[in-house]
N, C-alpha and C positions, 0 to 999 in steps of 0.2 A: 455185638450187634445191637444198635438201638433200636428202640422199640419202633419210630416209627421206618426203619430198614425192615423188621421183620414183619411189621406190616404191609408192605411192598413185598417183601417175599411170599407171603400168602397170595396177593394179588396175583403177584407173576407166576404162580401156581393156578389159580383159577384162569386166566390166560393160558396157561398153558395146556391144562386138560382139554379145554373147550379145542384148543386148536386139534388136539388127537380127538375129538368128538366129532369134528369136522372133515379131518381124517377120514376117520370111519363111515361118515356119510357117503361119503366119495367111493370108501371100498366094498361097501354092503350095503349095496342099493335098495333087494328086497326089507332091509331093516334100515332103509332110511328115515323115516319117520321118527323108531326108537331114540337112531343117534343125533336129528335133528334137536327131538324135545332136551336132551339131557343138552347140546352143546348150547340154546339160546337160554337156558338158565345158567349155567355160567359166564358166559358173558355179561350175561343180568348183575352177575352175583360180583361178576370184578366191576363194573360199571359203579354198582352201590357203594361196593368196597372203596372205591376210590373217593367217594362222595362224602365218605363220616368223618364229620370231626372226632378221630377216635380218642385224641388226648385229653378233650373230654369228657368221655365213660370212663377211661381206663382207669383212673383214681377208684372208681365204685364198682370196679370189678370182684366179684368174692374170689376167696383165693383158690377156693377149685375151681375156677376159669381164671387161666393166663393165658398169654401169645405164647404157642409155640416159641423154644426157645430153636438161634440160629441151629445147631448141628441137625433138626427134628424138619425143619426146613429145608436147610442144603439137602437131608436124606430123600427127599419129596420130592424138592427138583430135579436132582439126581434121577432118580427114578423114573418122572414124568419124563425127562430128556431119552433115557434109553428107551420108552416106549416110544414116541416120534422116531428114531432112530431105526425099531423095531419095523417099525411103518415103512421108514422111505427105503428103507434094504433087505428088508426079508419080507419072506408069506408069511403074513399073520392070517390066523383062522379065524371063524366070529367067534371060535370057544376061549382062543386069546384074547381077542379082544374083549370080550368079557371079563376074562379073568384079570387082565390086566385092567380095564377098569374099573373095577369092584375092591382091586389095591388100591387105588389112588383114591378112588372115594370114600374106602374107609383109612385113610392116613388124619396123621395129624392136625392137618392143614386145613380138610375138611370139617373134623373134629373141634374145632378153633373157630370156626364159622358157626355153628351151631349154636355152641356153648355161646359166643359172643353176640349173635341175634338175639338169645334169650335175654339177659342181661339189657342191652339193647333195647326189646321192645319192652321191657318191664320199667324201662328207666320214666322221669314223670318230662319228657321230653315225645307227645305223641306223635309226631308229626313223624317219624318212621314208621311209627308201627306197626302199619298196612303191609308197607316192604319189610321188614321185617318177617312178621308173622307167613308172610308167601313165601319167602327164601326159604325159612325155616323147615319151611312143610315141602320146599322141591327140594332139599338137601338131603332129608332124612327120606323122603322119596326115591332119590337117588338111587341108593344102597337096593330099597327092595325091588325099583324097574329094574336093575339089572341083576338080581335073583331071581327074578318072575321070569325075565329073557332065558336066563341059562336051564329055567325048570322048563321051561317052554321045548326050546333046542333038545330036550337032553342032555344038558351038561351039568345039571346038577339034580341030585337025588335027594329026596324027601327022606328023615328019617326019624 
């Protein structure tokens, strides 16, 4: 897979969360708000993704940030597919869908997005920056709004 296919793979992963974000808006209403905020940053997040010249950076990438290679990808999509799936044919609970979002957002693919904003807004190219640095900070946000949900619920314990 080339590099810019796996870049589109990440895309189509951030596209694809957001749409089980939107999902979830739909199915937990009183937590609508929650799955609101996390689904308009990813869409943000594929919007920008779509925007970078990444072939670009990618030369001055350090080599502990790479793209996701494909199989670490297909495993994500993969993944992301059976939670829609999970959605339109079975009861999911909010404790599933937490848990099941708390996988996908800490996968690789997310992972990749991170690492590559950093990089990104460090590069002497400022004019992302801004975007940059705010993605950075609702990615790694991510993770702990829906840790704070599940300490909230009761589904996750302090220890």
């Amino acid at each position: 897979m080339e590099i810019n296919d796996r870049i589109r793979g990440c895309i189509q992963i951030e596209q694809t969360i957001a749409s089980i974000y939107s999902d979830f808006m739909n199915r937990f209403p009183v937590e609508k708000e929650f799955w609101e905020g996390l689904f308009y940053d990813e869409v943000e997040h594929a919007s920008f993704m779509n925007g970078v010249d990444y072939l670009k950076f990618i030369p001055g990438l350090p080599k502990e940030v790479s793209i996701p290679e494909s199989p670490y990808i297909a495993k994500t999509m993969e993944y992301a597919l059976s939670v829609q799936n999970q959605i339109k044919f079975k009861q999911v609970s909010l404790e599933d869908a937490l848990k099941m979002s708390l996988i996908l957002e800490e996968s690789m693919v997310e992972t990749f997005m991170n690492e590559l904003m950093v990089v990104l807004n460090s590069s002497d190219d400022k004019s992302y920056s801004r975007d940059f640095e705010d993605m950075l900070i609702e990615e790694r946000g991510h993770v702990s709004k829906i840790k704070n949900m599940m300490l909230n619920k009761g589904y996750l314990k302090m220890t």
